[in-house]
N, CA, C and O atoms as CSV, one atom per row, in Angstrom:
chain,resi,resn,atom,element,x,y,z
A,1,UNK,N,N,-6.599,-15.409,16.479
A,1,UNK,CA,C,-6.316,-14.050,16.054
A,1,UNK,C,C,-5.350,-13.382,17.029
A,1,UNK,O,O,-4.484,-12.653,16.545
A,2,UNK,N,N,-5.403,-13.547,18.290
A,2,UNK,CA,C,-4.646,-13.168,19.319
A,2,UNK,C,C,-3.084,-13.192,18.877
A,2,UNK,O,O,-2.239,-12.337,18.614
A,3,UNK,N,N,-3.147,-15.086,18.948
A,3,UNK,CA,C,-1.341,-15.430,18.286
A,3,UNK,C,C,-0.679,-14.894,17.268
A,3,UNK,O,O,0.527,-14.856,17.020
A,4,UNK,N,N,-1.774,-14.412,16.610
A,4,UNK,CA,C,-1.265,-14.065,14.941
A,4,UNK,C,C,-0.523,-12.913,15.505
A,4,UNK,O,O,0.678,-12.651,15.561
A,5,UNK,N,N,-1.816,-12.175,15.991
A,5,UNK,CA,C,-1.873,-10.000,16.215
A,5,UNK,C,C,-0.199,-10.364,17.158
A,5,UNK,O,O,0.625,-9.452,17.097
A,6,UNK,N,N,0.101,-11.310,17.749
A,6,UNK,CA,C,0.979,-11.016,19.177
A,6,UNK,C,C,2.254,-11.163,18.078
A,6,UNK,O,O,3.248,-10.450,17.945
A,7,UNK,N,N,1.901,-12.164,17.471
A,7,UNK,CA,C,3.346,-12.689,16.744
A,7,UNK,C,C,3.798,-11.659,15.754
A,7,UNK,O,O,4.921,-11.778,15.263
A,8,UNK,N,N,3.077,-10.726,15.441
A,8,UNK,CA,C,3.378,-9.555,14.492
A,8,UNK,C,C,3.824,-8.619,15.435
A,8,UNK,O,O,5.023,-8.339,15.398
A,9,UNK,N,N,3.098,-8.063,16.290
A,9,UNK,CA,C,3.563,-7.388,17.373
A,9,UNK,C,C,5.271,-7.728,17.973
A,9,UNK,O,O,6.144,-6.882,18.167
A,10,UNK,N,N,5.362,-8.995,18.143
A,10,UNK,CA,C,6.585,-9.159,18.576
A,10,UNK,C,C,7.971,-9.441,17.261
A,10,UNK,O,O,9.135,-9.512,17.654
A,11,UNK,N,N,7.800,-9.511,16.483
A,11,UNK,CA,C,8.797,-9.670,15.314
A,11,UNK,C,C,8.210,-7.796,14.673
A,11,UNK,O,O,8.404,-7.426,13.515
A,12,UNK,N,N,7.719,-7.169,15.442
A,12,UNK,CA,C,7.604,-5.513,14.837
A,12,UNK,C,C,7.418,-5.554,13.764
A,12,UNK,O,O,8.480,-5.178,13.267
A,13,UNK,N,N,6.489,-5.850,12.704
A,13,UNK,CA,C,6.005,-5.987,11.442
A,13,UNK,C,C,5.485,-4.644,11.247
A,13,UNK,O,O,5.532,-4.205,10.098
A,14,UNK,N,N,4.989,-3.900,12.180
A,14,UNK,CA,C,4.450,-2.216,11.572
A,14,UNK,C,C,4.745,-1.971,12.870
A,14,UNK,O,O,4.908,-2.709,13.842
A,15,UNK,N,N,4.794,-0.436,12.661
A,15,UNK,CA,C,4.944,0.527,13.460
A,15,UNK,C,C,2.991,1.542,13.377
A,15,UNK,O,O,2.192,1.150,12.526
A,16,UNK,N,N,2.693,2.419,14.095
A,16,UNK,CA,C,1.602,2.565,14.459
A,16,UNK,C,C,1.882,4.201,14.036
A,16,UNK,O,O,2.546,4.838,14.853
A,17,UNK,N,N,1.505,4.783,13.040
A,17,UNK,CA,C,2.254,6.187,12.443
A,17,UNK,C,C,0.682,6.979,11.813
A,17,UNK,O,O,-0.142,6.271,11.234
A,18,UNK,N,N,0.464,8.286,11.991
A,18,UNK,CA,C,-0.367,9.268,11.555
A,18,UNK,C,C,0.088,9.080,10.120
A,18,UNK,O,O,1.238,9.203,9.697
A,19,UNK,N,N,-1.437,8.635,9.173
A,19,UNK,CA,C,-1.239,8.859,7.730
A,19,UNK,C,C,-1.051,9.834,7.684
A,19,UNK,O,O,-1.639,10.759,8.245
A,20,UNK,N,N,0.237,9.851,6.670
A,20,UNK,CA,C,0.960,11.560,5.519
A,20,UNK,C,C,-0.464,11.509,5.037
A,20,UNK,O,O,-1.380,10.690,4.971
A,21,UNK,N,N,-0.156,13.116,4.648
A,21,UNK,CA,C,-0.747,13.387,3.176
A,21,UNK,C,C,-0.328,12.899,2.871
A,21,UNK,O,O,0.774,12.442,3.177
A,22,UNK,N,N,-1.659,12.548,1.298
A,22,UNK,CA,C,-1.493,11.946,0.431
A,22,UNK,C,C,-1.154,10.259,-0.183
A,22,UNK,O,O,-1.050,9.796,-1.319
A,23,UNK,N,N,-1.064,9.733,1.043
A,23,UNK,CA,C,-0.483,8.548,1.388
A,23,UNK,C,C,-2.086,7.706,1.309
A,23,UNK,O,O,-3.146,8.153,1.747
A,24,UNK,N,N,-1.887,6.499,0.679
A,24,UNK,CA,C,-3.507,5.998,0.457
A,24,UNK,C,C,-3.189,4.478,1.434
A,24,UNK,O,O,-2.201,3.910,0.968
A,25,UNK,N,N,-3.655,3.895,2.369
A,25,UNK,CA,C,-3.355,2.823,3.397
A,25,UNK,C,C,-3.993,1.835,2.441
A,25,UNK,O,O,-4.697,2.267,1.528
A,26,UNK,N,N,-3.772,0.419,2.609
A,26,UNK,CA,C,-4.130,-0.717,2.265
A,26,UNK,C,C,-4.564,-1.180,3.044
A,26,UNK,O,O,-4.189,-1.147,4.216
A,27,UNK,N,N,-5.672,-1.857,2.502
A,27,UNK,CA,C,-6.777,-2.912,3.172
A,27,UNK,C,C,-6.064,-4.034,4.063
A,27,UNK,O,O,-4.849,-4.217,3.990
A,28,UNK,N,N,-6.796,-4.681,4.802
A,28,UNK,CA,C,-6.447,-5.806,5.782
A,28,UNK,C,C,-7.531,-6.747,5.362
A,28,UNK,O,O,-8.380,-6.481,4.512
A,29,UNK,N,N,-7.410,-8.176,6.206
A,29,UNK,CA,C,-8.450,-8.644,7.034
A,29,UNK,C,C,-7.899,-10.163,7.149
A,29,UNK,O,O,-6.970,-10.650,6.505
A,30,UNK,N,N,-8.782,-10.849,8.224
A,30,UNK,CA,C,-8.329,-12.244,8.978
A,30,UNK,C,C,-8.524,-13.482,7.987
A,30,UNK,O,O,-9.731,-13.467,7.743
A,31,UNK,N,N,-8.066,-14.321,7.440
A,31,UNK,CA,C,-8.511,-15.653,7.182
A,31,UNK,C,C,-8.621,-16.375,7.752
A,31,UNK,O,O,-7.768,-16.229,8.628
A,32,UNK,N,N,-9.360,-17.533,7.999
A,32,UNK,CA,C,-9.642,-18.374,8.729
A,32,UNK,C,C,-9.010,-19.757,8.568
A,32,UNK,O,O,-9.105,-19.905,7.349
A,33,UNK,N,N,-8.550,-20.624,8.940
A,33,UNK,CA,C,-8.150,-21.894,8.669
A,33,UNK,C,C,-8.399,-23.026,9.647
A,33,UNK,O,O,-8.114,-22.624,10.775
A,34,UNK,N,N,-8.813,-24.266,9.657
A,34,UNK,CA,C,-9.365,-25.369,10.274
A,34,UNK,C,C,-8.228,-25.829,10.544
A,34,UNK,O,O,-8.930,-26.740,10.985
A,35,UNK,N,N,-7.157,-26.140,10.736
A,35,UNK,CA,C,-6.167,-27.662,10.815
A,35,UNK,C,C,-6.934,-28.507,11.519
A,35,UNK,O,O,-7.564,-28.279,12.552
A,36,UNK,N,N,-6.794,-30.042,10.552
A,36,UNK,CA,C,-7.472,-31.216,10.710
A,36,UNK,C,C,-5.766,-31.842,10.916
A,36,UNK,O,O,-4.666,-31.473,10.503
A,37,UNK,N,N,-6.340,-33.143,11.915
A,37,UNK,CA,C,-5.311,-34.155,12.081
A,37,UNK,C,C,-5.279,-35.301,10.409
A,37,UNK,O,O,-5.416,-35.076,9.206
A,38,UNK,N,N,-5.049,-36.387,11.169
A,38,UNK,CA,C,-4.802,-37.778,9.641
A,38,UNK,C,C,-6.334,-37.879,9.362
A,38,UNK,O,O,-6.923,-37.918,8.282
A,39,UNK,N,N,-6.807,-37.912,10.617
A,39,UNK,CA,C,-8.248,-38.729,11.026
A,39,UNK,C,C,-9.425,-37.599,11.176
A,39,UNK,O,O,-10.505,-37.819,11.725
A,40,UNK,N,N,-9.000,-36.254,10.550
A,40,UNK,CA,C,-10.245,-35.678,9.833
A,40,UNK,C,C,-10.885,-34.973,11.436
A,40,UNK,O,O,-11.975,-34.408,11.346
A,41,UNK,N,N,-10.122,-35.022,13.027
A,41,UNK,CA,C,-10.567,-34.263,13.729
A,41,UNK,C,C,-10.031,-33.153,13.761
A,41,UNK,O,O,-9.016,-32.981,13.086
A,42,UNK,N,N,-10.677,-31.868,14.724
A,42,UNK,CA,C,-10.204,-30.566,14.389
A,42,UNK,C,C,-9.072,-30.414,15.380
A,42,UNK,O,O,-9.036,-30.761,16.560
A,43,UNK,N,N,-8.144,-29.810,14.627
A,43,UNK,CA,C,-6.685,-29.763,15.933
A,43,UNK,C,C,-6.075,-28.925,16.542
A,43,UNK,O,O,-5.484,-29.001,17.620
A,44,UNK,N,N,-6.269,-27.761,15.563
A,44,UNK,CA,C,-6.615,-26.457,16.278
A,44,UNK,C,C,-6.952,-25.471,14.946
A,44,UNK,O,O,-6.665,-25.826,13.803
A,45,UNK,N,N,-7.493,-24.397,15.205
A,45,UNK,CA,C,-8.081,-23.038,13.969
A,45,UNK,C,C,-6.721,-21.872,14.048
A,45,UNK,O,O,-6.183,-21.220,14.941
A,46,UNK,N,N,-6.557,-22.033,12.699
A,46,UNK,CA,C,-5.345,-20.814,12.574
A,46,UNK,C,C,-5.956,-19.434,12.069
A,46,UNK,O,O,-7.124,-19.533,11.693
A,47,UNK,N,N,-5.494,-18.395,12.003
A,47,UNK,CA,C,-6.166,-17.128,11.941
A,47,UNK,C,C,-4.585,-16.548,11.109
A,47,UNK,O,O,-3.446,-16.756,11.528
A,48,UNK,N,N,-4.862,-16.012,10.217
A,48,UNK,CA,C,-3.306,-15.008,9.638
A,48,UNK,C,C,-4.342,-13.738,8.513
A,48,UNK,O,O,-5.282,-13.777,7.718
A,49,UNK,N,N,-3.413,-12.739,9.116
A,49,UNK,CA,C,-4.010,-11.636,8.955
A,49,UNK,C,C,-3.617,-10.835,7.637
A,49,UNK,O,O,-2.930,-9.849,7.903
A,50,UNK,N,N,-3.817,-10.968,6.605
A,50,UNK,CA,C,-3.595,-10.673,5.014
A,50,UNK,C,C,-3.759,-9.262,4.724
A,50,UNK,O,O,-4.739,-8.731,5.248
A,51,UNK,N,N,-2.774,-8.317,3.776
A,51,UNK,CA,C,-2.912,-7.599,3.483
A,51,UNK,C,C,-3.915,-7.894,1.981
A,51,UNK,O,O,-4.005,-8.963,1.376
A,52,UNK,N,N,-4.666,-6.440,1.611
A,52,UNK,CA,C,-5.378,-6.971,0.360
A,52,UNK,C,C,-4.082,-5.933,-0.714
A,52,UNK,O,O,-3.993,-4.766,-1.095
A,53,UNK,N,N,-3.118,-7.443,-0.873
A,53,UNK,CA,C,-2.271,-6.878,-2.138
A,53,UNK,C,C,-2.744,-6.806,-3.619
A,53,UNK,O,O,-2.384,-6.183,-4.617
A,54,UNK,N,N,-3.800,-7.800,-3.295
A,54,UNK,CA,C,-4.238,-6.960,-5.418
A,54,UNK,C,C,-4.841,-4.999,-5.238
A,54,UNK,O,O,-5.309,-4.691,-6.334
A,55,UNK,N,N,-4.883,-4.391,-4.745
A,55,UNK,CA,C,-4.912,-3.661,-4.387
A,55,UNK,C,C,-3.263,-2.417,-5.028
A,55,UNK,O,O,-3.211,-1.303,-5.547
A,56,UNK,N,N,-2.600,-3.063,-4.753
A,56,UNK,CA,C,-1.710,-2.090,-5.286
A,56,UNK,C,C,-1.074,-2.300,-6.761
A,56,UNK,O,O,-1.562,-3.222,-7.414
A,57,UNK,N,N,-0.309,-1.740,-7.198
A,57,UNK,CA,C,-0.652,-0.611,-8.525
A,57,UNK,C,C,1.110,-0.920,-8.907
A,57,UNK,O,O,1.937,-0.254,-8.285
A,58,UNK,N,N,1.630,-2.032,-10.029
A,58,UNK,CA,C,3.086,-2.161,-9.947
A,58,UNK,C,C,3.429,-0.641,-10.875
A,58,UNK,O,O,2.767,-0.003,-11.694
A,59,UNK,N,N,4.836,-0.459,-10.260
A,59,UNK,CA,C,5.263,0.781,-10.029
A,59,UNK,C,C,4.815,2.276,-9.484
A,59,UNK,O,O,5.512,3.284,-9.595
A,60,UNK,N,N,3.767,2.225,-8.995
A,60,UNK,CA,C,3.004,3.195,-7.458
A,60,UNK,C,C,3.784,2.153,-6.228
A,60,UNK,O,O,4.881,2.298,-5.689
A,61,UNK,N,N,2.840,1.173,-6.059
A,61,UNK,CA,C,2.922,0.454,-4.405
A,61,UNK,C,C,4.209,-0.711,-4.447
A,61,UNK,O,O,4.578,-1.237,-3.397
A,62,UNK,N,N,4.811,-1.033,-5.697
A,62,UNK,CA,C,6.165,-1.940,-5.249
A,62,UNK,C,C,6.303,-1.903,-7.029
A,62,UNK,O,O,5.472,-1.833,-7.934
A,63,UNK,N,N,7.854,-1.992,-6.978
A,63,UNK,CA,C,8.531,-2.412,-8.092
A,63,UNK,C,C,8.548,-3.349,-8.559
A,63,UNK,O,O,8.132,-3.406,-9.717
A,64,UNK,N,N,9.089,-4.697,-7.827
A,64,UNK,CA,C,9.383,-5.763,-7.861
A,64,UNK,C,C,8.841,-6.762,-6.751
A,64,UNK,O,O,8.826,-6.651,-5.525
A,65,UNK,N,N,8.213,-8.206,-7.948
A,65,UNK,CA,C,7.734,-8.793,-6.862
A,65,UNK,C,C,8.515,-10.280,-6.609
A,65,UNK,O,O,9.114,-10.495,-7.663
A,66,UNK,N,N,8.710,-11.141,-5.885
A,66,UNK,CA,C,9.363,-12.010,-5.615
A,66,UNK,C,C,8.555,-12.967,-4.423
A,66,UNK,O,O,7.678,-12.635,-3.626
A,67,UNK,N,N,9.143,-14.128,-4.618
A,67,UNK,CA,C,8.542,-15.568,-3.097
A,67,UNK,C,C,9.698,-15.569,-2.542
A,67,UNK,O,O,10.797,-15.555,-3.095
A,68,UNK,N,N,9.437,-15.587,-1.381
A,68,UNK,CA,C,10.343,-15.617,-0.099
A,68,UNK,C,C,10.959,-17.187,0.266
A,68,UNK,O,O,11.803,-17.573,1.075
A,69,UNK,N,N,10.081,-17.907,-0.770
A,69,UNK,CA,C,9.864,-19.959,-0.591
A,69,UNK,C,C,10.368,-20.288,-1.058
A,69,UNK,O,O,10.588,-19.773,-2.155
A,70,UNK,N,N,10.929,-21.291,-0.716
A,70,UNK,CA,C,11.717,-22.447,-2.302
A,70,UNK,C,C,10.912,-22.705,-2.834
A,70,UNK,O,O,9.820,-22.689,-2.266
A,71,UNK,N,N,11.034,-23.202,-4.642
A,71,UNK,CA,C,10.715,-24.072,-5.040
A,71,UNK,C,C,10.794,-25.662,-5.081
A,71,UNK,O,O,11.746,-26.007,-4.380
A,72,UNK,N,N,10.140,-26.766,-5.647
A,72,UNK,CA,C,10.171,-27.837,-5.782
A,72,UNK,C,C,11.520,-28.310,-6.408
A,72,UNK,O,O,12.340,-29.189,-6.143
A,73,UNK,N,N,11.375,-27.266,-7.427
A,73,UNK,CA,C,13.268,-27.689,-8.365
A,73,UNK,C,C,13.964,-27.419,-7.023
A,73,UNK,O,O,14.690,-28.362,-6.712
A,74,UNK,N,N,13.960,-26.589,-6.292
A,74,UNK,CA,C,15.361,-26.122,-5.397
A,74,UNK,C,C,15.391,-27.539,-4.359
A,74,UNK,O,O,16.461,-28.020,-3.988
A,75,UNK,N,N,13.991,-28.141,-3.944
A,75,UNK,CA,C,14.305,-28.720,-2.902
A,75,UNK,C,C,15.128,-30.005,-3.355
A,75,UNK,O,O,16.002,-30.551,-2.683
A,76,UNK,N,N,14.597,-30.468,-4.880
A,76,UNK,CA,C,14.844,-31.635,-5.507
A,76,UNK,C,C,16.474,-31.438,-5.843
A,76,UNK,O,O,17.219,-32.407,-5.699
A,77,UNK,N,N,16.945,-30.286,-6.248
A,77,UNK,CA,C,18.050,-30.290,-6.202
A,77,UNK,C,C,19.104,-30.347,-5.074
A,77,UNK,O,O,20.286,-30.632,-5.263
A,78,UNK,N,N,18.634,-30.093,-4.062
A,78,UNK,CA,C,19.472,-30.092,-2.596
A,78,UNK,C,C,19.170,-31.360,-2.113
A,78,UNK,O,O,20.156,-31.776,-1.504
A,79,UNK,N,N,18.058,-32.344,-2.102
A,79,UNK,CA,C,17.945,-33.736,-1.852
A,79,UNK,C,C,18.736,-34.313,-2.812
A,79,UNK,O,O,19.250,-35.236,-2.182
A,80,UNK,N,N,19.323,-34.385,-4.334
A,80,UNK,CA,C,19.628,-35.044,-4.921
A,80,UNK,C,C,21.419,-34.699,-4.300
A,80,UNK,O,O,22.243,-35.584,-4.531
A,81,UNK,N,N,21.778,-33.733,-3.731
A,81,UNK,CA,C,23.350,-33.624,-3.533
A,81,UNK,C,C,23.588,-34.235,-2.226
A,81,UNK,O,O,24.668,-34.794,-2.037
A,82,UNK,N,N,22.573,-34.187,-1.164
A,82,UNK,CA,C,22.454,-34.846,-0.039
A,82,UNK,C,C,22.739,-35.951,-0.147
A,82,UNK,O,O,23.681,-36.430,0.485
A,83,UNK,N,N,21.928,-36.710,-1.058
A,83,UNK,CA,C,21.763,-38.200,-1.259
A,83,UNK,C,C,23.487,-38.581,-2.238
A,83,UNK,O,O,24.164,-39.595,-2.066
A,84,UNK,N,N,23.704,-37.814,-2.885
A,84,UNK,CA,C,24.731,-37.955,-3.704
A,84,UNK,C,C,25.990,-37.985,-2.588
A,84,UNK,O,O,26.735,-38.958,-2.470
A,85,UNK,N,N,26.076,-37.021,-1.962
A,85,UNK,CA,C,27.502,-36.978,-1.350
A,85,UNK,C,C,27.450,-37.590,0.281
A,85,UNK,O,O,28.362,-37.512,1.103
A,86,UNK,N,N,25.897,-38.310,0.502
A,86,UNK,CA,C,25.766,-39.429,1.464
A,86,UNK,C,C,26.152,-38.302,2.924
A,86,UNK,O,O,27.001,-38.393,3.810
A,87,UNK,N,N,25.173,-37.361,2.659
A,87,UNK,CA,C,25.214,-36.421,4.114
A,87,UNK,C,C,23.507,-35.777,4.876
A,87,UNK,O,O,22.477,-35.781,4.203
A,88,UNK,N,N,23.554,-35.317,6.233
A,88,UNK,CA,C,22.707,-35.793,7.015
A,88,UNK,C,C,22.080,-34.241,6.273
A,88,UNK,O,O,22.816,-33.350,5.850
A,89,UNK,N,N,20.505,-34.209,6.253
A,89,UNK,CA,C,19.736,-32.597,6.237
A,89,UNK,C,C,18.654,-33.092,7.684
A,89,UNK,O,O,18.128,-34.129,8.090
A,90,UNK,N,N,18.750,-31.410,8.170
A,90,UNK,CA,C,17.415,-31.246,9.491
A,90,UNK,C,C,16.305,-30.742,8.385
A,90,UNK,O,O,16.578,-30.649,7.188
A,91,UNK,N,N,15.440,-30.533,8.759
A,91,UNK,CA,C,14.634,-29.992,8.252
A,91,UNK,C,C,13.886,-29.115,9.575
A,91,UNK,O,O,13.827,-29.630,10.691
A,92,UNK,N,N,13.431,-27.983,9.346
A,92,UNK,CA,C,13.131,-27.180,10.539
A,92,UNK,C,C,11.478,-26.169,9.965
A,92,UNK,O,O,11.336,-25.745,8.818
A,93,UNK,N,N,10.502,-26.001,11.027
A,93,UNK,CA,C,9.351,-25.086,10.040
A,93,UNK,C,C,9.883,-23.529,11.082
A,93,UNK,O,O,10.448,-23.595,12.173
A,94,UNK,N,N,9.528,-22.351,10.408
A,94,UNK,CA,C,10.136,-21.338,11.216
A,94,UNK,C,C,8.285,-21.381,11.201
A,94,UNK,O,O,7.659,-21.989,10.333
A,95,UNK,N,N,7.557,-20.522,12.469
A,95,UNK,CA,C,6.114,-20.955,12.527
A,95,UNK,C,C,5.823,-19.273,11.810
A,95,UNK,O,O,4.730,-19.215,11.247
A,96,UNK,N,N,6.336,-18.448,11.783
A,96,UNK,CA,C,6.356,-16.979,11.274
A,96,UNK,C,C,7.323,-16.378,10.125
A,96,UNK,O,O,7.680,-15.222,9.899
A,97,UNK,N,N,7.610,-17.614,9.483
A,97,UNK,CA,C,9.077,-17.425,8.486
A,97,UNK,C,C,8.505,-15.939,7.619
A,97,UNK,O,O,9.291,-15.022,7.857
A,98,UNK,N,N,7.566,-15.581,6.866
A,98,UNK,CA,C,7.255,-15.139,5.905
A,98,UNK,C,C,7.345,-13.284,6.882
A,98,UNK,O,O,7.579,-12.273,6.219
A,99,UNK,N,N,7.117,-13.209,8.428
A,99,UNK,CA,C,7.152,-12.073,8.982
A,99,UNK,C,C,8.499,-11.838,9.431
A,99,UNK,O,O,8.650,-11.047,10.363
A,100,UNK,N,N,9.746,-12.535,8.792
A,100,UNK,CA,C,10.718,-12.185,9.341
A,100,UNK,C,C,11.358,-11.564,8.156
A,100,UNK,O,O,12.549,-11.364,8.393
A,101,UNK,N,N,11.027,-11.211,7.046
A,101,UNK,CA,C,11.539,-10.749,5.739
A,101,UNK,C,C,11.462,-8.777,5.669
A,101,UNK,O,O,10.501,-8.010,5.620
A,102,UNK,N,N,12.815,-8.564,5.695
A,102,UNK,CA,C,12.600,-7.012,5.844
A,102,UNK,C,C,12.404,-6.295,4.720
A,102,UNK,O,O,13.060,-6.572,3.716
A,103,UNK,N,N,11.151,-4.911,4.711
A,103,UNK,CA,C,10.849,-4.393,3.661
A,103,UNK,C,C,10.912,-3.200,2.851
A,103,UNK,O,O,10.055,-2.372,3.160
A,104,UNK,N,N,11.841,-2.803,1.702
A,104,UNK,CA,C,12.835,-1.874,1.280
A,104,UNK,C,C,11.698,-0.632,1.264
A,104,UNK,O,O,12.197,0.461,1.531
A,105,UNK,N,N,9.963,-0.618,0.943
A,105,UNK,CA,C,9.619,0.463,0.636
A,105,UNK,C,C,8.383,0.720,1.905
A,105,UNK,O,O,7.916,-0.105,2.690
A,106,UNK,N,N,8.178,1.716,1.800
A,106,UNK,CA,C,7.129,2.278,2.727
A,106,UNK,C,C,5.652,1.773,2.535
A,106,UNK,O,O,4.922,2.494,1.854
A,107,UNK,N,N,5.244,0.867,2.944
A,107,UNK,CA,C,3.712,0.638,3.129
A,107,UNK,C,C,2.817,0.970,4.013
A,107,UNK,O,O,2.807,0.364,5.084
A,108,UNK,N,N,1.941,1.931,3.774
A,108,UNK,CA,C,1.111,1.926,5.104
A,108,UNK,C,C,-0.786,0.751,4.951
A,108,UNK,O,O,-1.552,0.501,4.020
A,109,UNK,N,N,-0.749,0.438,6.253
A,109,UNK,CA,C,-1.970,-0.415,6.081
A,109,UNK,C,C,-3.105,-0.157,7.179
A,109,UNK,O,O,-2.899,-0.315,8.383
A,110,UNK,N,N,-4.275,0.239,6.657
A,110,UNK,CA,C,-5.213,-0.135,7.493
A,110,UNK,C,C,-5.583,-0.908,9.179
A,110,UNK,O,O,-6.307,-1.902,9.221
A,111,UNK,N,N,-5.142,-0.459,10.138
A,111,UNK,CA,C,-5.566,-1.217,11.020
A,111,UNK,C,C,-5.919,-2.177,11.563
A,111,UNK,O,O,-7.105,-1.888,11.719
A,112,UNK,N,N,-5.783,-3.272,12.048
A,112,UNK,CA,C,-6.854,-4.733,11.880
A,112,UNK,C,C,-7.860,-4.465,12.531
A,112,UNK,O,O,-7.776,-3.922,13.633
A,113,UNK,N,N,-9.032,-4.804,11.961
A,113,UNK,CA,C,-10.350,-5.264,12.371
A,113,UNK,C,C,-9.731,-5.569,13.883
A,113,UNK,O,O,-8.588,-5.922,14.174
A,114,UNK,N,N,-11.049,-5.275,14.884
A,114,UNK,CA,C,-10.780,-5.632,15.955
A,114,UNK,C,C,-9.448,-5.861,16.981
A,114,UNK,O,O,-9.247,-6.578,17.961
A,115,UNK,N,N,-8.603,-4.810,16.188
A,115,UNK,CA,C,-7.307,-5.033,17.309
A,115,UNK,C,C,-6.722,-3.119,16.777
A,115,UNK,O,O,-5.532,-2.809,16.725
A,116,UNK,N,N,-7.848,-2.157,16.465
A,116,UNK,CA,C,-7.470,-0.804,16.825
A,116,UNK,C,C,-6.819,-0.162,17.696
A,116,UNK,O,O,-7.143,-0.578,18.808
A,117,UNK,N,N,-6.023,0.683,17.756
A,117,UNK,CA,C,-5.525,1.237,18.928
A,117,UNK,C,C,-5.273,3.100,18.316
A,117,UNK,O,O,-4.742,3.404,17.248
A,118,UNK,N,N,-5.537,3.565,18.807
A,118,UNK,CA,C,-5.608,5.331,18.593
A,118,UNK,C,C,-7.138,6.118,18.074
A,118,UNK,O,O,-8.278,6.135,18.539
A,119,UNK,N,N,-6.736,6.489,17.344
A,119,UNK,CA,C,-7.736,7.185,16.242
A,119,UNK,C,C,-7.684,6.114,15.058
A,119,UNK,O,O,-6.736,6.221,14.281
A,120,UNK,N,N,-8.620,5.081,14.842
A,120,UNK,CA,C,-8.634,4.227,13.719
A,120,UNK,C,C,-8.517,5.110,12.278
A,120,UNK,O,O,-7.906,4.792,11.257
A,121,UNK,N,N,-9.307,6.318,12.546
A,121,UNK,CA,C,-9.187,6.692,11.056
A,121,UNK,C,C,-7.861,7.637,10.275
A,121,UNK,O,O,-7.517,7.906,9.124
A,122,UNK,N,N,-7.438,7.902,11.538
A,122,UNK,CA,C,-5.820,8.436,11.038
A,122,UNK,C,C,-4.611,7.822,11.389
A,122,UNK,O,O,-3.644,8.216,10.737
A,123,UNK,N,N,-4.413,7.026,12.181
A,123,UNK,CA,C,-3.557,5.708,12.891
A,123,UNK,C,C,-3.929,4.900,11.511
A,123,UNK,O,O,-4.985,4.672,10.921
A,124,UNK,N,N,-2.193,4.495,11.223
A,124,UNK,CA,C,-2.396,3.079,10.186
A,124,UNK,C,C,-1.218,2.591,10.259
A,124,UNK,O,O,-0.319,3.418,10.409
A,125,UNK,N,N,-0.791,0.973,10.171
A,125,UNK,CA,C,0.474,0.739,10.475
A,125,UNK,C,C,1.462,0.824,8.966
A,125,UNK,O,O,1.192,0.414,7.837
A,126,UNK,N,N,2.864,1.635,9.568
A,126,UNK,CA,C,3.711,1.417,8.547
A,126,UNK,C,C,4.187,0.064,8.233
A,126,UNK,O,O,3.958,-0.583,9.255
A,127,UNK,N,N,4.625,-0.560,7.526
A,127,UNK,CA,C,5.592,-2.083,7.455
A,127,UNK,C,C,6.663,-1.574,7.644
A,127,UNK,O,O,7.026,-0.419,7.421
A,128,UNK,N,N,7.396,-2.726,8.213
A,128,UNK,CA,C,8.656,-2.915,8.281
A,128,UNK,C,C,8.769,-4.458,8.028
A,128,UNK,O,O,9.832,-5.068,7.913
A,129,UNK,N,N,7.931,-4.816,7.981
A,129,UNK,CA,C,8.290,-6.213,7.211
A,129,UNK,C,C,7.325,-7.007,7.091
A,129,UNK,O,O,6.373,-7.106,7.865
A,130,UNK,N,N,7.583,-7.823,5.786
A,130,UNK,CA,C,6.557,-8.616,5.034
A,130,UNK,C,C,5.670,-9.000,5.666
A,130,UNK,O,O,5.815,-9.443,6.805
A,131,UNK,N,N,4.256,-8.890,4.904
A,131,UNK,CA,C,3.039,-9.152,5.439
A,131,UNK,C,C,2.089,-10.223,4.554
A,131,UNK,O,O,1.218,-9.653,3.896
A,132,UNK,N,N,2.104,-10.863,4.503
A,132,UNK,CA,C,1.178,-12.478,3.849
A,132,UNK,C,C,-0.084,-11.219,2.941
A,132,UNK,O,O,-1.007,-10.531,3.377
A,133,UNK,N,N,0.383,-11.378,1.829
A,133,UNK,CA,C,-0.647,-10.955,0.538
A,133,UNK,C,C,0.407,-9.310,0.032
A,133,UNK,O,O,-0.219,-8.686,-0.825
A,134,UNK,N,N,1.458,-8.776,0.325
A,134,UNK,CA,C,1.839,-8.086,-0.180
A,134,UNK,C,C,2.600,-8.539,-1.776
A,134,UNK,O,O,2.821,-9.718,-2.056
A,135,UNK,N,N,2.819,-7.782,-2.391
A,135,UNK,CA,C,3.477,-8.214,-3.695
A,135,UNK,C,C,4.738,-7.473,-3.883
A,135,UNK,O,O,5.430,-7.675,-4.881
């Protein structure tokens, strides 16, 4: 939870702002994840901190929704020109790709569990960029 909270912290994903009137914050909270190796031991526990996007309301909380990911067609099509025109691809994982996506409208969110800072009940973070469960 630490890496997650730090890695948001440092790519500035919210800012720390007194709810407006009228302004209704969105839910949070942690998921948990195991990573297992080939051989089924534990290799390390990932933690990523989810907004609760069924929660908002299309045309109130976002207009338009979109994936930040390729698809399978896209990758199959860029392997098939690779292979066609006999040239080299890297392949690279960004470990925070999805928190580097900047965000056109104003979201405010709930606090995380266990990583408060101010007045929890009027302190809520604005976005400034994508948060794993927004729409």
């Amino acid at each position: 939870m630490n890496e997650e909270y730090k890695s948001m912290q440092d790519n500035k994903v919210w800012e720390l702002v007194l709810l407006p009137e009228g302004a209704k914050p969105i839910g949070c909270k942690w998921i948990f994840k195991t990573k297992r190796d080939s051989k089924g031991n534990v290799e390390r526990y990932k933690a990523h901190l989810v907004v609760k996007g069924f929660t908002q309301k299309e045309g109130i909380n976002f207009k338009e929704t979109f994936s930040p990911v390729s698809t399978k067609d896209s990758f199959r099509i860029i392997m098939a020109h690779v292979a066609h025109f006999d040239l080299e691809l890297y392949q690279m994982d960004v470990k925070t790709a999805f928190l580097n996506g900047d965000i056109d409208e104003t979201i405010y969110m709930v606090q995380p569990e266990n990583f408060e800072s101010g007045d929890p009940k009027n302190m809520v973070c604005k976005s400034t960029k994508f948060i794993y469960g927004l729409k």
